[in-house]
MARDRENVEX-660591 format. One record per residue (C-alpha): residue in one letter; z, y, x. Coordinates in steps of 0.2 Angstrom, whole numbers, padded with zeros to 4 digits, always signed. Example, Ala and Ser with C-alpha at 12.3 -4.5 7.8 and 13.67 -1.06 7.14 Angstrom:
// MARDRENVEX-660591
A+0039-0022+0062
S+0036-0005+0068
This chain:
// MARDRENVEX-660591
X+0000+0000+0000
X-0006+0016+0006
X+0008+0030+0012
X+0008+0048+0009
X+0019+0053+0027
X+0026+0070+0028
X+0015+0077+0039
X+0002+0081+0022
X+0017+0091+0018
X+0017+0101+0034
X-0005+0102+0033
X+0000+0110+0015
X+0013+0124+0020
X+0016+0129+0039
X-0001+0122+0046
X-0010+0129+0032
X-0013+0149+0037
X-0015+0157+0053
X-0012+0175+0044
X+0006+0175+0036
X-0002+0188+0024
X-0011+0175+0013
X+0004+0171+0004
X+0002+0187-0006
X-0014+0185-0009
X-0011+0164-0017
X+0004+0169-0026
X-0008+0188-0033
X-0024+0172-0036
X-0011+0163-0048
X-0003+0177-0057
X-0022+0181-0060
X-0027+0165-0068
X-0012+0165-0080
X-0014+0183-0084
X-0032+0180-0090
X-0026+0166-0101
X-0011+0176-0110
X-0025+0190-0114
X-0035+0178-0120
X-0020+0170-0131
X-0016+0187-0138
X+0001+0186-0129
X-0003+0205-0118
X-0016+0215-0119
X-0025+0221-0103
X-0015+0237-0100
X+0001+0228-0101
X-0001+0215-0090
X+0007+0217-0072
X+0006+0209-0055
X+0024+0217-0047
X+0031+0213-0030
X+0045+0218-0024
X+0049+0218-0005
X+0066+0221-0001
X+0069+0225+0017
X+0089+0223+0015
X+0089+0206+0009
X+0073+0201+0017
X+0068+0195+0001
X+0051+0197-0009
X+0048+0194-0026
X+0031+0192-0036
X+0033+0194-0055
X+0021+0191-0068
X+0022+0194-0085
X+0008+0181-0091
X+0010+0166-0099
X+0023+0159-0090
X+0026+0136-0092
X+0035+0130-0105
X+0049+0120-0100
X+0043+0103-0105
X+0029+0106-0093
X+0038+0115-0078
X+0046+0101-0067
X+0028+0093-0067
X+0018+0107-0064
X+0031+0116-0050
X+0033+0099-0041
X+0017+0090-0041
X+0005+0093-0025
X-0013+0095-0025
X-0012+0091-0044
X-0017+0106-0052
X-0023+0105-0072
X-0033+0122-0069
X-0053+0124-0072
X-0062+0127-0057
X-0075+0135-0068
X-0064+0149-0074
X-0049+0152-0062
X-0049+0158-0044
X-0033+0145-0038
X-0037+0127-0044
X-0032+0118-0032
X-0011+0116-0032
X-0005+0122-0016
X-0008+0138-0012
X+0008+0139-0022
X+0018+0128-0006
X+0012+0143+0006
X+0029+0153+0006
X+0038+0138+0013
X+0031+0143+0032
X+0041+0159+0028
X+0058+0159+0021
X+0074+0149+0019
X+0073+0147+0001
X+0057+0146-0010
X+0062+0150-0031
X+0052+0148-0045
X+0056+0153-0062
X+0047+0157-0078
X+0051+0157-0096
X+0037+0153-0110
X+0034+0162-0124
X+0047+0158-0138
X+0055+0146-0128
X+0073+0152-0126
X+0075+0143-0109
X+0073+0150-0091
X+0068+0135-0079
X+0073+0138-0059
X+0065+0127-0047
X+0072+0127-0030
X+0065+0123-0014
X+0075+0122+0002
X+0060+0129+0015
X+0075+0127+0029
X+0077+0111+0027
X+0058+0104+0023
X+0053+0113+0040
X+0069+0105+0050
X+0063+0088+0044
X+0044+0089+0047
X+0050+0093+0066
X+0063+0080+0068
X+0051+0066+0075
X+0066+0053+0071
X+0064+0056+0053
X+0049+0050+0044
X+0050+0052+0024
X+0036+0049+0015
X+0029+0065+0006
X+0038+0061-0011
X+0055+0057+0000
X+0054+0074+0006
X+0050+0082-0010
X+0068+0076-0016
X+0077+0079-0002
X+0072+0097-0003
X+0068+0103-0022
X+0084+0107-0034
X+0080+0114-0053
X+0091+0121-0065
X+0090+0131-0083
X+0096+0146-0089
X+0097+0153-0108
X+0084+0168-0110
X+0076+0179-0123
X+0062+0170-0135
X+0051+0183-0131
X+0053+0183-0113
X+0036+0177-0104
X+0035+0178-0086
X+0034+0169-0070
X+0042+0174-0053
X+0041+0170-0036
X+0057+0172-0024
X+0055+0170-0006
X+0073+0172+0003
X+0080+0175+0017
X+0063+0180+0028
X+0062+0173+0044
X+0065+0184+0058
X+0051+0182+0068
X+0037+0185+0048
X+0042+0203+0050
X+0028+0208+0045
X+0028+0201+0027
X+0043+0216+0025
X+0031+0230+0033
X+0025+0237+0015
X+0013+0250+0021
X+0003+0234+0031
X+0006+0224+0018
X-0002+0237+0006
X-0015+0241+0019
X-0019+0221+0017
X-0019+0219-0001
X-0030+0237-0003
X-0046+0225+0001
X-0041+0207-0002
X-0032+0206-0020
X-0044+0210-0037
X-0039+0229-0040
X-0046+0242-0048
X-0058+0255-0036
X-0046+0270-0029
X-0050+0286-0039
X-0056+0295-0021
X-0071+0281-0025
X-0084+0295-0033
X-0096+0283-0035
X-0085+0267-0041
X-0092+0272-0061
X-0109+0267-0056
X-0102+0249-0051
X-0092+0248-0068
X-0110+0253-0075
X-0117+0238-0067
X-0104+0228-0071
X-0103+0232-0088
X-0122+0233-0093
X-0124+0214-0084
X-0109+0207-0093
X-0101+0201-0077
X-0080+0199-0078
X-0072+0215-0070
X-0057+0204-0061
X-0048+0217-0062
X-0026+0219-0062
X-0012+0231-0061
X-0002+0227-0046
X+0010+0236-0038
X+0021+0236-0023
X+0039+0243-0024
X+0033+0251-0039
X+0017+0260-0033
X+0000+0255-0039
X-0013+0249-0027
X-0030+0251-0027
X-0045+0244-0017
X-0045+0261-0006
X-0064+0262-0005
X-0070+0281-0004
X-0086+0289+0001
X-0082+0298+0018
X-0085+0289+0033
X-0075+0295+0048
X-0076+0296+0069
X-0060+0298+0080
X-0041+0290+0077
X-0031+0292+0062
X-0021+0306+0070
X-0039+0317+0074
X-0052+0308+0062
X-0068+0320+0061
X-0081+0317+0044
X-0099+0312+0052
X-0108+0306+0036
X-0105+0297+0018
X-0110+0287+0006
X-0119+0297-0005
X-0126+0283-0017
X-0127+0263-0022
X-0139+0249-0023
X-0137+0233-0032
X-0144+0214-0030
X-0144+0200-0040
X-0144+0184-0030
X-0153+0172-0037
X-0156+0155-0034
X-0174+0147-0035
X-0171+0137-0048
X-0168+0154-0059
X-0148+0150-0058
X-0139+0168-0056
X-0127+0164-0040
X-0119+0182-0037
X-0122+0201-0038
X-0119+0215-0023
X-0118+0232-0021
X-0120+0240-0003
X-0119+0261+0000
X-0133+0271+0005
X-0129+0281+0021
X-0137+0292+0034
X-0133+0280+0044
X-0131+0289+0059
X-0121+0274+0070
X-0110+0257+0067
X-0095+0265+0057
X-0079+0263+0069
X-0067+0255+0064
X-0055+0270+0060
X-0065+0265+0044
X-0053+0250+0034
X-0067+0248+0022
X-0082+0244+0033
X-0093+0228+0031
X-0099+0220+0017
X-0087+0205+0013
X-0085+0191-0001
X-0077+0189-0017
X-0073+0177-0029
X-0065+0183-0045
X-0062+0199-0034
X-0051+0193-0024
X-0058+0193-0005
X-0065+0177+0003
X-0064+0176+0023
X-0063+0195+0031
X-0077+0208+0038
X-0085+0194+0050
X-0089+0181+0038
X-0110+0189+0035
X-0111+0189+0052
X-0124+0187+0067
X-0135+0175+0069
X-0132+0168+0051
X-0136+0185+0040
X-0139+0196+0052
X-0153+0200+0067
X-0140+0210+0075
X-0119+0208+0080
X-0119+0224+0074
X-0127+0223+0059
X-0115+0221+0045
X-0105+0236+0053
X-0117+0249+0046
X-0113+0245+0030
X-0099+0246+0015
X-0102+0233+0002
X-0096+0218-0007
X-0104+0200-0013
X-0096+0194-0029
X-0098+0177-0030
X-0101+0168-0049
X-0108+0153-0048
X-0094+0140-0052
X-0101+0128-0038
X-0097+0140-0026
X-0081+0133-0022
X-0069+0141-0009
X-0063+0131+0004
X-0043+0127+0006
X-0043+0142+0016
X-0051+0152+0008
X-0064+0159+0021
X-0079+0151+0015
X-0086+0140+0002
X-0088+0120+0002
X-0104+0113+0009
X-0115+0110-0006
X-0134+0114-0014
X-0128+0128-0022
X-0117+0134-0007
X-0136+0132+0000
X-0146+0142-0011
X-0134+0155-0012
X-0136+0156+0009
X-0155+0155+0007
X-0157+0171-0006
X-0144+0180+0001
X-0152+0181+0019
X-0165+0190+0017
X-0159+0204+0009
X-0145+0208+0025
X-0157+0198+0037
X-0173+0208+0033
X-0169+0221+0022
X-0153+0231+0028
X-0159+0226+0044
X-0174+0238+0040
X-0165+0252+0031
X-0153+0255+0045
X-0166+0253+0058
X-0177+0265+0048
X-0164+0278+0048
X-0162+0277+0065
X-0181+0282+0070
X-0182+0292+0058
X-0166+0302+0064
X-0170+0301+0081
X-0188+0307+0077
X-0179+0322+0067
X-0168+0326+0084
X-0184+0326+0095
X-0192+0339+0084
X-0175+0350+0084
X-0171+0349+0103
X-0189+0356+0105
X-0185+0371+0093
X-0169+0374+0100
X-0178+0374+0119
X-0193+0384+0115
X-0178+0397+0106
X-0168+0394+0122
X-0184+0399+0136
X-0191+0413+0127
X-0172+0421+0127
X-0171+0419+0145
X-0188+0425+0148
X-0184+0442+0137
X-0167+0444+0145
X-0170+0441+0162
X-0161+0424+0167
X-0174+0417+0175
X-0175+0417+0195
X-0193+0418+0197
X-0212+0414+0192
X-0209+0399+0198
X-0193+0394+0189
X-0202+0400+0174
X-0218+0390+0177
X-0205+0373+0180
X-0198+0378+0163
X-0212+0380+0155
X-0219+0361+0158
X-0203+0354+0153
X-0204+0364+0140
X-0223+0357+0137
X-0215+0340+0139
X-0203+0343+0125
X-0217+0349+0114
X-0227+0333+0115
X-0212+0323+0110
X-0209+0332+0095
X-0229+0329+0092
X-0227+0311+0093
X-0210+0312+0082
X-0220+0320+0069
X-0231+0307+0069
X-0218+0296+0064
X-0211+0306+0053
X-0229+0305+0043
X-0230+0288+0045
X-0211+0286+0039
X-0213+0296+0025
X-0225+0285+0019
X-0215+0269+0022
X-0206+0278+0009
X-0217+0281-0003
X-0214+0263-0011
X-0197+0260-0006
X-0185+0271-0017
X-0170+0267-0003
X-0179+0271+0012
X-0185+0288+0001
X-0167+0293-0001
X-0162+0288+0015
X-0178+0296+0022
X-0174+0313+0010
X-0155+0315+0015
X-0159+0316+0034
X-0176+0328+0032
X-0162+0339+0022
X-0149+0339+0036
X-0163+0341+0049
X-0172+0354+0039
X-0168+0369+0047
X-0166+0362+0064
X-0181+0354+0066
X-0193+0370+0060
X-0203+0379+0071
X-0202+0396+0071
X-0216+0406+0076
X-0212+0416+0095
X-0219+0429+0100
X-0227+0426+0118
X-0218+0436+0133
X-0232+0445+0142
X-0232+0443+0161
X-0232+0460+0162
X-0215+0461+0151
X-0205+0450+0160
X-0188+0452+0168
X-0180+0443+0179
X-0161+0439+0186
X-0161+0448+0200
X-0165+0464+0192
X-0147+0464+0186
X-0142+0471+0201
X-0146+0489+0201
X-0136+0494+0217
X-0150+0484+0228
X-0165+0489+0232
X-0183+0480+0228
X-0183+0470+0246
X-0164+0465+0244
X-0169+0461+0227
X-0183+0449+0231
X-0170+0441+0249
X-0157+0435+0233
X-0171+0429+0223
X-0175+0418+0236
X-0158+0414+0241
X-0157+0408+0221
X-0175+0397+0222
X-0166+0389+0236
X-0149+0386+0230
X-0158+0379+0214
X-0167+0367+0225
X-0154+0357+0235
X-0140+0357+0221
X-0136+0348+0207
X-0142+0360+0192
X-0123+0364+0186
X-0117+0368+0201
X-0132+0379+0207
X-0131+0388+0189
X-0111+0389+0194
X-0114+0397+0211
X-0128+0406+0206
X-0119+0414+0193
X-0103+0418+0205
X-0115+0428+0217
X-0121+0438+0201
X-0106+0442+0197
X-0101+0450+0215
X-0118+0459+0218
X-0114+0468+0200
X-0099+0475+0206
């Protein structure tokens, strides 16, 4: 007969995540599921239902309430005790599996459940001594079966409780010292802001266009009220995208817009839908930015992190992914999350869904933020020439040039800048139509002509006559023409056998004390 040793036990709760975090995240997936079904039993109405955790840094405890469903007593010992035994649909609840539950174990001394159903005037306790379970699966003398270590460890008891009560709770006690940072709310906020199923924060000026999509497709919302110490979180999304540290961040472009996809497989079936923001984008956005990369949910709740679309499997480029803000929100119920919950299991469907979604991030954002790029750059090329041909007919009207000869050397480079703004024209054209039949790449194409507008025109100069001309040395009133014409050479020179700054540093320190 086979045996269940308790090292399935150990796979299940302190082997089972490398990120202590994810216990917030299992026990947030459960209170989800039963949410959902108490709206759809009339029990709560949307607004009234509540995902509330409690961390409380004094007693190193933390609590997650929900005020769902809750079990009935008759069912609770079962449904609290069993492993891996779960009764939940795949097809229409995010945890399904039974054991995301066992997580809190890794963390705590004591793992409590309680819950009281809906006119039942019973509250059921379940106790599970984590202190002990962890003790025995490192005690290599002691070798309980699985179910031998489930009563060695688990207590339950009842309490009397209002008949309208309906709630369930989770109470992990006594954190472990070295977990600290299961106590640290702002991290643990910072966490949750992108991985639970919330509501888009209200600094999100585009989030109505994605409850437009959502609700004209008829696809769930996922959405929960959940809150930490009593605040509200909210997936902290917004449309600034930011350079710098967070102690001296600097604005260098936004999202000004959205585009949607339907991923669908070959067969017609619908797999999931995506939104991605449409930027300038002028570079990879750093990482000051929490909400970059385009990541994967199921039930809005976050699969894997910011490197699961990554290079070489969706992506041309490492970088790829990190031009953009997005999400992929899986539907297909065959798309099943793995234990972990960073992928999906290996199937047809997992397949298909891979297949359509690679072009669009392997061909098409590949092409959009490449496009902006030349067409950025092309805009830069015609702006630095403007800014140079402003810059030399300045110099030649004020006198800052040495020579003939430093004006001739200008004057090529200058014909050198010229022809590279000729050439970015010609892209420009050539881009332009691109456009024409892509109404992304026009946007995208339309922002940066706006931004470049005035900095890439070409005013008309008027031409310096030769005869007009003025040069440094003619500063120096107190010298005459031949003393004039020794520093003029002294400058050519100085200009010739120095780095440029330096000889513009010297030459200007020389001015300076023949003016006096």
């Amino acid at each position: 007969m086979a045996v269940l040793g308790k090292n399935i036990i150990e796979n299940l709760t302190t082997g089972m995540y490398e990120d202590s975090n994810i216990i917030y995240r299992e026990y947030i997936q459960n209170s989800a599921d039963q949410i959902v079904k108490a709206i759809n039993q009339g029990i709560l109405t949307p607004e009234e239902a509540i995902i509330d955790i409690d961390i409380n840094k004094k007693t190193r405890c933390i609590t997650i309430y929900d005020n769902a469903t809750g079990i009935p007593v008759s069912d609770f010992k079962q449904k609290l005790s069993d492993i891996a035994n779960s009764d939940k649909n795949r097809e229409e609840n995010a945890g399904f599996r039974g054991i995301g539950r066992l997580g809190g174990i890794a963390y705590c001394d004591t793992l409590v459940f309680s819950s009281s159903f809906y006119g039942e005037k019973t509250k059921s306790i379940m106790y599970w001594d984590a202190k002990k379970c962890r003790e025995i699966l490192s005690d290599v003398k002691k070798r309980p079966t699985a179910l031998e270590l489930l009563d060695f460890i688990i207590t339950y008891e009842e309490e009397t409780c209002d008949l309208n009560e309906h709630f369930f709770e989770v109470q992990l006690k006594n954190i472990k010292e070295e977990n600290v940072e299961l106590m640290d709310k702002a991290k643990v906020r910072e966490y949750l802001s992108f991985v639970a199923p919330l509501p888009f924060s209200n600094k999100f000026l585009l989030r109505s266009k994605i409850y437009t999509y959502i609700k004209n497709e008829n696809f769930p919302m996922n959405e929960y009220k959940i809150l930490i110490n009593g605040t509200q979180l909210f997936k902290e999304y917004g449309c600034d995208l930011y350079e710098g540290t967070a102690e001296n961040r600097k604005k260098y472009d936004e999202i000004s817009d959205l585009e949607f996809r339907k991923i669908v497989s070959p067969q017609g079936e619908l797999l999931a839908w995506m939104w991605f923001g449409i930027s300038k984008f002028e570079k990879q956005i750093p990482t000051i930015n929490d909400m970059r990369g385009i990541r994967l949910r199921q039930s809005n709740i976050q699969i894997g992190d910011t490197e699961t679309f990554s290079y070489p499997k969706f992506y041309k480029e490492a970088r790829g992914n990190l031009y953009f803000v997005g999400e992929v929100h899986a539907l297909h119920y065959y798309l099943i999350p793995n234990a972990r919950r960073d992928y999906f299991n290996e199937n047809i469907t997992r397949l298909n869904f891979e297949d359509t979604l690679r072009p669009i991030m392997y061909t098409e954002l590949h092409k959009l933020y490449h496009f902006a790029n030349e067409v950025k750059n092309a805009f830069v090329k015609k702006a630095i020439f403007v800014e140079k041909q402003i810059e030399f007919n300045e110099k030649v009207k004020s006198g800052a040039f040495i020579d003939d000869e430093e004006i001739k050397s200008a004057s090529n480079e200058l014909e050198k800048q010229e022809v590279a703004a000729e050439d970015a024209t010609k892209k420009l054209n050539l881009r332009n139509e691109n456009a024409e039949s892509n109404p992304v790449l026009r946007r995208v194409f339309n922002t940066l002509q706006e931004e470049y507008k005035k900095k890439a025109h070409v005013p008309k100069l008027e031409k310096v006559k030769k005869s007009d001309r003025k040069y440094l040395t003619q500063g120096l009133p107190k010298l005459n023409n031949k003393e004039r014409k020794l520093i003029s050479q002294v400058y050519a020179i100085i200009n010739k056998v120095l780095p440029k700054d330096e000889a513009e540093m010297m030459i200007k320190k020389i001015q300076e004390e023949l003016s006096k």
